[in-house]
N, C-alpha and C positions, 0 to 999 in steps of 0.2 A: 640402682646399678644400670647403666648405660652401656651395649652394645651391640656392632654390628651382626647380623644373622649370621656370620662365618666365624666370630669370634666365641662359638660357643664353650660353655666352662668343658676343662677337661675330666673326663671323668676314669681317667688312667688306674686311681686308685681303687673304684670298684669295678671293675671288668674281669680282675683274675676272682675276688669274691663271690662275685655276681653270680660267675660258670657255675658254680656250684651250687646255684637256687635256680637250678635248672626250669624248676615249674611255678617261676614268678608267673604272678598275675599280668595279662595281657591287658589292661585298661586304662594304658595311658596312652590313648591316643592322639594324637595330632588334633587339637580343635580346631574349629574352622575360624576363618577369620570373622568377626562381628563388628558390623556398621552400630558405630554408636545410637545414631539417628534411630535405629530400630530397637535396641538392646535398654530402653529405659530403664525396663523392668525387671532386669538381670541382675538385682543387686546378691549380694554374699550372703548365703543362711547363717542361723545362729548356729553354732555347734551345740548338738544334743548335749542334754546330761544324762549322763552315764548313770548304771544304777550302782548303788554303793553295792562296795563285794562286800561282804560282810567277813568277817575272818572266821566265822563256824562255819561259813557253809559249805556243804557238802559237796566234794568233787570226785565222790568213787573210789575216796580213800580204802586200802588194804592197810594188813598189820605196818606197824613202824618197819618192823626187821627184813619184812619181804622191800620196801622202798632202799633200805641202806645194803639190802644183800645185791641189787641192780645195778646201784653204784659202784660196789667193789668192784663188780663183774668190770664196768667200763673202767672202770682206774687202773687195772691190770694193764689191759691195752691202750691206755691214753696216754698222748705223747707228751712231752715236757718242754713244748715250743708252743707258740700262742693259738688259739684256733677256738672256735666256735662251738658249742654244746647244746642240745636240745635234748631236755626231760618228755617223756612219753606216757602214758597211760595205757590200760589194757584198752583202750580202742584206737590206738596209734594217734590219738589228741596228743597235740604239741601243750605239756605246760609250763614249760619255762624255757625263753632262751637264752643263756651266757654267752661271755667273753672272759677269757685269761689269757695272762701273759704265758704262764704255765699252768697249761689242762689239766693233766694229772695233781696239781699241787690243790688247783681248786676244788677237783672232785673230791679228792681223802676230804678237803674240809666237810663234806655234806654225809661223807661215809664213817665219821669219827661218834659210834652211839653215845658218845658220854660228854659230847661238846655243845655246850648251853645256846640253840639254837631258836629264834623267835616262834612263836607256834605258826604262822605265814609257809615260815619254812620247812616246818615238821610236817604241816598237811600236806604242802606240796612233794615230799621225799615218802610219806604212804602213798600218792596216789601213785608215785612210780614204778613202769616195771622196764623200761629199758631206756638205754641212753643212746644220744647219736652223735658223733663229733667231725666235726669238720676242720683239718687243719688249715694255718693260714700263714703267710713269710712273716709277717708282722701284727704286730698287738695294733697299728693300725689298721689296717685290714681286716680285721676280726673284728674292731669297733665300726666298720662300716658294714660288715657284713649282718652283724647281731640286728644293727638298726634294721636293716631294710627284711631281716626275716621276722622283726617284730612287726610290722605294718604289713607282711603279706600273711602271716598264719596269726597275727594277733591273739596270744599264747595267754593263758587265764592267769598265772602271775607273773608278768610282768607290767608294767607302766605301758599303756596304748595311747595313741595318739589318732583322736578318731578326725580327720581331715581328706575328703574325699572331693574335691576339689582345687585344681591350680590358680596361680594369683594370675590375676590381669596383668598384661603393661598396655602402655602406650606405643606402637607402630608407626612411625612414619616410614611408608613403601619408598621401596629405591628400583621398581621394574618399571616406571612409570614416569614420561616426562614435567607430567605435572606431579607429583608426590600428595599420597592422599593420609590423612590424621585417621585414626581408629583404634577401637580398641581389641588387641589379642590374646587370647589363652593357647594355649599348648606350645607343641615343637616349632622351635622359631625357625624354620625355612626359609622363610619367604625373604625374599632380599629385602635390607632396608635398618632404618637404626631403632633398639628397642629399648623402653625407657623404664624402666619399675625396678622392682615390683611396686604394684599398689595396693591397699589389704583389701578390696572390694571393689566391683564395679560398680558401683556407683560415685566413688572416690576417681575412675577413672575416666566416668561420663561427666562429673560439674567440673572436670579439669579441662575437658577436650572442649568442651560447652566455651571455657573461658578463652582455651588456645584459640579457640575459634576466633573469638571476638579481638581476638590481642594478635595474630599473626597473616588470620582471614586463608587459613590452609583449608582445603576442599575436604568433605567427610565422606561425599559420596561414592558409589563401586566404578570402576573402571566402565561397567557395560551403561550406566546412567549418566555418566562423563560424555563416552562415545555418542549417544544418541542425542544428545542437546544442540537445540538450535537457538535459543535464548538463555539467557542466565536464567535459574529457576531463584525461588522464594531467599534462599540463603544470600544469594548476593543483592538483594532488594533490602534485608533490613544488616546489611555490612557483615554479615559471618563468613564469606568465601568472597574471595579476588574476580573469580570469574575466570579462572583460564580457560573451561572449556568453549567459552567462544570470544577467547583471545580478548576479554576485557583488560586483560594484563598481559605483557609478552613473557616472555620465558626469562629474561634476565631480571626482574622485577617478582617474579614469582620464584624465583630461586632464592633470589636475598631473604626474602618471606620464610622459606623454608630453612634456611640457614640459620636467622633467627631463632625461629621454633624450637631448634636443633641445641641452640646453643642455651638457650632460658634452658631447656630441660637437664643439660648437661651440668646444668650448676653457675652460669658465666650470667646467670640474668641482670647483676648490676650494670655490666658492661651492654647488656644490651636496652635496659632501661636508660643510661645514659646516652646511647646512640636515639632512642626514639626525643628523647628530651632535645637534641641536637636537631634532630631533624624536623621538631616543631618548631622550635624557635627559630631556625632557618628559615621557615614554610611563614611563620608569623612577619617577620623583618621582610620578605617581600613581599607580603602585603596579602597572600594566598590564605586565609582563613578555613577555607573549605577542609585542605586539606592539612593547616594545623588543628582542624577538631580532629580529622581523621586520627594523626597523630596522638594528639590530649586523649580519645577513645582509647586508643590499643594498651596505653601506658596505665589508664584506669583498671583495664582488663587483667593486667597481669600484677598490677594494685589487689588485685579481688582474688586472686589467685592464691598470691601468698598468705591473704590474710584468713581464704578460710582455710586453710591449713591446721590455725592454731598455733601449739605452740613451735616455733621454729629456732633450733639450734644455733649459735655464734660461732661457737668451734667444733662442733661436731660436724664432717661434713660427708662422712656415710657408716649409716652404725644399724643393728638391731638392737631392741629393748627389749631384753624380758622381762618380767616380774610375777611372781605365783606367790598365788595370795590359797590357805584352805581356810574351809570352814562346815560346821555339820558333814564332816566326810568326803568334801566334795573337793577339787582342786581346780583353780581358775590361771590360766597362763594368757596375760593379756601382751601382745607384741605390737611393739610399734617399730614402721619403715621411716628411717632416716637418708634420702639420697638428696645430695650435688644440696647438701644444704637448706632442706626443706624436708616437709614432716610427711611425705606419704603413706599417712593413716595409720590404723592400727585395728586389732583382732583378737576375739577373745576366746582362747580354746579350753574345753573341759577334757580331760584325759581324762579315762577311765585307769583308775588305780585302787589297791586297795587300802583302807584308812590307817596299816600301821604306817605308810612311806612319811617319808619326811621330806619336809619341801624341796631339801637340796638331790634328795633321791627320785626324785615325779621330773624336776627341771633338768636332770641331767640326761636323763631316758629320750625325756621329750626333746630335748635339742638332736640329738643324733637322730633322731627319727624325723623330725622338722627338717632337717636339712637333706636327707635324704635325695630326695627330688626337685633340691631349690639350689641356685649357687649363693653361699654364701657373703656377705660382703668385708670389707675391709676389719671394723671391730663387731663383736657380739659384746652388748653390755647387761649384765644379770643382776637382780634380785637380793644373789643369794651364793654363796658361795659351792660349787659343785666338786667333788670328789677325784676326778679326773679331766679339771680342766685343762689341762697342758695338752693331753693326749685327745682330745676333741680338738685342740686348735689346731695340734698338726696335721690330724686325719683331716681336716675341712681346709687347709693350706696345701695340702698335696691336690685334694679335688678341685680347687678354688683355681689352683696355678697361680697364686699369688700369697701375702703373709695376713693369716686372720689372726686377731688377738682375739682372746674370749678373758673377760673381766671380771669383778665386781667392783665398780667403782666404789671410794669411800669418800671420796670430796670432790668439790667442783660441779661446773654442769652438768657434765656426766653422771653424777650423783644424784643431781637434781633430777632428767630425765628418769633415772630410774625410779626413783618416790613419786614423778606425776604416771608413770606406768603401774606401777603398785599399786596406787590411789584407784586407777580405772578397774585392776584387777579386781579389788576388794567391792567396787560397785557395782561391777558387770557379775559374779558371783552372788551377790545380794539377789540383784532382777532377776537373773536367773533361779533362783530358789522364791521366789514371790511369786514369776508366772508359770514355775513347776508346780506350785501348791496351787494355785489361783487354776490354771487345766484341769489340775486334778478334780478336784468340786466340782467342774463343770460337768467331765465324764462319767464321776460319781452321779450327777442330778440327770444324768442322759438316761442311766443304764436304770434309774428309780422311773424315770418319765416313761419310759420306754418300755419296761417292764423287761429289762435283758439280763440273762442270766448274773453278769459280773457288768463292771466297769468294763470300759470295751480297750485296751491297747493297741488296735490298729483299725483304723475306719477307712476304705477304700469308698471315693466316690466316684462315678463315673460320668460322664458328659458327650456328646456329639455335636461334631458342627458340619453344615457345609453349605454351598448353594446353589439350589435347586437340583442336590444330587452329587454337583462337580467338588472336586477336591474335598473328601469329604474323609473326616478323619475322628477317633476315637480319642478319647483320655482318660486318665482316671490321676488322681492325685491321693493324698497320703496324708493321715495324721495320727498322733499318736500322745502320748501324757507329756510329752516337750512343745506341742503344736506341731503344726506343717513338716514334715519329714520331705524335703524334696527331691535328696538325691535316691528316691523310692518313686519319681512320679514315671510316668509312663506315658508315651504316645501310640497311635496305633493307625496308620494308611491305612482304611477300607479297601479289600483286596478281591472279595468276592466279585466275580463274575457276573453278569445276569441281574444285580442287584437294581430293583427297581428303583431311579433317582426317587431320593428323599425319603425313601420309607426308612424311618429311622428304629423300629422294631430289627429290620435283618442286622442295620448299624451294630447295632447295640447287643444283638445274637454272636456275630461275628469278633466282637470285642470282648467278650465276657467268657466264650468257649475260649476264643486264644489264652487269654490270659490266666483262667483256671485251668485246662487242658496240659499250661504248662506249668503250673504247680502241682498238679498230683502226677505230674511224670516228668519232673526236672530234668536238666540235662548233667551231668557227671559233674560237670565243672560249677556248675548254678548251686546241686545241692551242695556241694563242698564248701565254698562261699554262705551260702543261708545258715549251714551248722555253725559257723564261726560268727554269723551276725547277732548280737544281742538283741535288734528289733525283731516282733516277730512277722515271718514270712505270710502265715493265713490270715486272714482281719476276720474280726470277732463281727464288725459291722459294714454292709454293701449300702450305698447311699445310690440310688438314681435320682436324673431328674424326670419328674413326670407324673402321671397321677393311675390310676388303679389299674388299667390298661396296661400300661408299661412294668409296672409290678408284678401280673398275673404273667407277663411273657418272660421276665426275668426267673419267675416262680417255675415256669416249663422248662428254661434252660437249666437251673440248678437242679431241678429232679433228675433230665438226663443225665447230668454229667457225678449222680448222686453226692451232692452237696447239701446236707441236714444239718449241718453245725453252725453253716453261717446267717445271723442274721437277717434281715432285708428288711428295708424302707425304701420309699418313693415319697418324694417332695413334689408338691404341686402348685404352682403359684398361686397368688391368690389374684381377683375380680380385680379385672386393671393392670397383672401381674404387681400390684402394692405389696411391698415387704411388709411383714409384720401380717402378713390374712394367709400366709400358707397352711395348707392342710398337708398331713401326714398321714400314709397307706404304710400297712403294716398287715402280713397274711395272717388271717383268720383271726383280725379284729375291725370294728367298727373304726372308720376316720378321725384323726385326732386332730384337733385344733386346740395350741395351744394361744397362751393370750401374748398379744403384740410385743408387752417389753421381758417375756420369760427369756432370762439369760439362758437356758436351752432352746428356743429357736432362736436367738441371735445367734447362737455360736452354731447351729445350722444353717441358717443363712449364711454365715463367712464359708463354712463348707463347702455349699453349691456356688457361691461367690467366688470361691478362688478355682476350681474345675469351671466353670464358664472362663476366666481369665486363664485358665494354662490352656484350655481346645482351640478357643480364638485365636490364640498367638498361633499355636500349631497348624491352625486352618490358615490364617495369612501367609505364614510362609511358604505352604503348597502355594498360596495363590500365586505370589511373589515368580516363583520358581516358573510356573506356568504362565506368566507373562513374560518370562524372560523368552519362553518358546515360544511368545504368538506370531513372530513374524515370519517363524519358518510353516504354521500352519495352513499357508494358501497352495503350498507347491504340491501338486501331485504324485503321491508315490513316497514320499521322506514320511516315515512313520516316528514313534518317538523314540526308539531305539538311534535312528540318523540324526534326528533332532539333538539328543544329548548327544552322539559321538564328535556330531560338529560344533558343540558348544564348546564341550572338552579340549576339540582340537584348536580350537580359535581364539576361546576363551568371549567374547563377544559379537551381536549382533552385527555389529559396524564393523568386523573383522572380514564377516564371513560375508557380506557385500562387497566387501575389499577384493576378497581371494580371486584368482584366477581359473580357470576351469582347471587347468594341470594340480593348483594349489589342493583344488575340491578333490580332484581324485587320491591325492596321499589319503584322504581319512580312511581308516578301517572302516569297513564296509559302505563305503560310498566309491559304485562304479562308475565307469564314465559317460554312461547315459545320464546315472544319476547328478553327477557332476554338471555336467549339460546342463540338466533341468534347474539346476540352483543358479548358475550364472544366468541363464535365461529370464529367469524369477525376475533377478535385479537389475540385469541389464536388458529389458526389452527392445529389440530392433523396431525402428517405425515402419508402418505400413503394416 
């Protein structure tokens, strides 16, 4: 889907809904924009697998009679117009939330003892003891609303949809004379055209990677633009034009970008036919140079399409789903179809429980899928779902335009849907291969180790910095699915006084924050953790470091009376060689195990991926902090004026620009200080 930052979807239909989930979750915030050049490593996690709910298990069921006398209660005052319903338990736990056209009609059905009801839904009607109802003007509304109360209180029977992450697009900036490529997540603000979704970034970095090469559009920030006084590395081997020192003028960098604009809007034949024109032009005068130029870009956006896969003829914007189960588990793999090419696909595991039926897991999961996404032109499914007319309209009123929602039964459209099926059904395999395959591992950890159980949550921790400066905390996360990321954690070193480099206080400092606020959560954090399946304590604390670092981890966990959790410290080995590390563990002897034991490999990747998440976290302090070096020579601008004038300016090259009157608008920058900034850059001789 292609558009402008002002054309955002309307979201009219859930607004009157929404007032009434008054204590949504505040966590979708605006991400910032990310330079591709920098974001490599930012590709999409795997979605966790959920653990099978089992249909005994126990959820603080009461008698049957006390569940259906609760219901009566609300059926009395439930209204006979469409609206919303939530089941409660005696500790005001959400366990199911509904939709009906008529409230009233649907409850008698759960209040009726003598109506042959699945046992799903007989535990769930003991565990009740009140009902909550919200009315709504329409049964679409109340299908919009249902969704997005099932993703904020994720209710023990219903269909969840565990996705805690926004899709990428592509950004081409419009604040900007030269227009910069990049890739964005969150609230699209920022003026300029946006091009996705894409299912992963890294689907959106080997695309930008090839606009690059095919359009020669700049990736770099506005403040790296402003400071160049030669073309840097990218226009040496042809990926950028060069406007920042006018190797291109502005009418020639425009056409570039218009291009760009239009390959992504779906017109790319018409623009691979203009580049073929304008080689063969470049060739018949005799210009060689710049008909490779040409024969290049035309290669580039050759390489585009092809790794795409497969790419649709008549399809020319759609989603795919297809849900494939197996062992209990459900797999919904979606592929992005826009402007006629296949941007990617993703494979999600809902938590549900094993009596649903595939057409009951994909119909949950699209209302809640779409929730926070604008939907596109057609949805094409799998499987035939129960209420699809009334999902198409609810997602056409939100959309502001007409979605069909399908199941194809012939044609390409059909076809599409059986190569999505096909992925579902494999991506569900791997995933049950490397669930069992972790588990063995954790099982051989907690045998190696001598740890009470297999461990469920392994917290390891890391520090970086240099020689003191920018110096920052981590810890990352794993668990029986592997790397849990949206758990990982960073942490600015904040202590005062702290002597550069001693990385004992480091690690003091990071290790009380972080426990300190688990055993005394904030309101809204434990509300959140009681609803999360993963658990909140880790069974195991991993440092890096060797006996030393242990014994002071060993002091901080006594203060803060911590005896349940674990500890280990990893030590490199002579030469720091993988495969020779030694293992500190309190009040045993050092373990060394042997170089190719699949429990210290999969230790090693441990300490290996906290080294790779502190690193990234320390560069970008660094980043940030040379963005302020060139105001650090002025006398008197501390980093409070530092950032106020970044803010106000936006860059370096701005704020050499300003004028003394310009200096003094900033909040708190007076007109000495003002003074003092123009004087900085503009030295009088003599």
């Amino acid at each position: 889907m292609v558009h402008d930052s002002s054309d955002n979807p309307d979201d009219r239909a859930r607004k009157a809904p929404r007032a009434a989930a008054s204590d949504a979750p505040a966590e979708r915030l605006a991400a910032p924009d990310v330079d591709p050049a920098a974001a490599g490593g930012d590709d999409e996690d795997d979605a966790l697998l959920p653990d099978i709910l089992e249909e005994s298990g126990a959820v603080g069921e009461g008698p049957l009679a006390i569940g259906h006398e609760a219901i009566e209660r609300a059926v009395r005052l439930a209204p006979t117009s469409p609206g919303v319903y939530r089941m409660l338990n005696a500790n005001a736990d959400v366990l199911y939330v509904g939709k009906a056209k008529n409230v009233k009609k649907r409850l008698s059905s759960y209040a009726r003892q003598t109506a042959p009801l699945p046992p799903r839904i007989l535990r769930m009607i003991a565990a009740t003891v009140t009902v909550e109802i919200v009315s709504t003007n329409t049964e679409t509304e109340a299908l919009l609303l249902e969704a997005n109360l099932i993703k904020q209180l994720r209710p023990r029977f219903n269909v969840q949809l565990r996705d805690d992450k926004s899709f990428p697009y592509i950004l081409i900036t419009g604040d900007h004379w030269a227009p910069q490529i990049l890739k964005h997540r969150g609230a699209q603000t920022r003026p300029g055209r946006y091009f996705g979704p894409f299912a992963s970034a890294g689907a959106v970095n080997r695309t930008i990677t090839a606009l690059q090469r095919a359009f020669l559009i700049r990736s770099c920030t506005d403040s790296f633009f402003e400071s160049r006084s030669r073309p840097c590395l990218l226009y040496q081997i042809r990926r950028c034009a060069g406007p920042c020192t006018r190797e291109i003028d502005f009418g020639g960098y425009s056409t570039l970008v218009r291009e760009a604009s239009d390959f992504l809007s779906g017109k790319s034949h018409a623009v691979k036919q203009e580049l073929a024109g304008e080689m063969e032009k470049a060739a018949g005068e005799l210009e060689f140079e710049r008909a490779a130029l040409y024969r290049d870009r035309l290669a580039a956006l050759s390489a585009i399409q092809s790794q795409q896969g497969i790419n649709p003829r008549t399809v020319e914007e759609a989603d795919v789903f297809a849900i494939h189960q197996e062992g209990g588990f459900s797999c919904v793999e979606v592929f992005f179809f826009r402007t006629g090419q296949n941007w990617g696909n993703r494979a999600y595991f809902p938590r549900a429980e094993k009596s649903f039926t595939p057409e009951e897991v994909l119909g949950s999961f699209l209302a809640q899928f779409y929730d926070d996404k604008p939907p596109p032109k057609n949805i094409l499914l799998s499987h035939e779902i129960e209420e699809c007319e009334l999902l198409a309209n609810a997602l056409s009123i939100k959309a502001g335009h007409k979605v069909e929602v399908t199941a194809p039964k012939r044609g390409e459209k059909k076809e599409l849907v059986a190569h999505a099926l096909t992925n579902a059904r494999e991506a569900l395999g791997r995933k049950l291969a490397d669930t069992a395959t972790q588990s063995r591992l954790l099982e051989a950890m907690a045998t190696t180790l001598n740890l009470p159980h297999a461990p469920k949550r392994i917290e390891v921790y890391d520090n970086s910095h240099i020689q003191g400066t920018n110096a920052v905390g981590a810890m990352i996360v794993a668990g029986p699915d592997g790397f849990v990321k949206n758990q990982y954690r960073k942490f600015n070193i904040k202590s005062e006084g702290l002597t550069p480099g001693d990385d004992y206080a480091m690690m003091r400092e990071v290790l009380e924050r972080r426990f300190k606020r688990l055993i005394n959560p904030p309101e809204d954090g434990a509300a959140k953790a009681k609803d999360d399946d993963f658990p909140q304590w880790p069974d195991l604390v991993i440092i890096d470091g060797g006996r030393g670092q242990l014994n002071a981890v060993r002091e901080i966990f006594a203060n803060l009376g911590l005896a349940q959790v674990s500890l280990m410290s990893v030590a490199k080995g002579p030469d720091r060689d993988a495969g020779r590390e030694t293992l500190f563990m309190p009040e045993r002897e050092a373990i060394k195990l042997e170089p190719r034991d699949p429990v210290l490999y999969f230790i090693q990747r441990l300490r290996d991926e906290a080294h790779r998440f502190v690193i990234g976290s320390h560069r970008k302090l660094r980043k940030k902090d040379i963005r302020e070096a060139g105001l650090q020579e002025i006398p008197g601008i501390g980093p409070s004026r530092k950032r106020a004038l970044l803010h106000h300016f936006g860059t370096l090259k701005e704020i050499e620009r300003a004028s003394i009157a310009d200096l003094g608008k900033v909040p708190g920058v007076s007109a000495e200080s003002a003074r003092r900034i123009f004087e900085y850059f503009h030295p009088q001789p003599g």
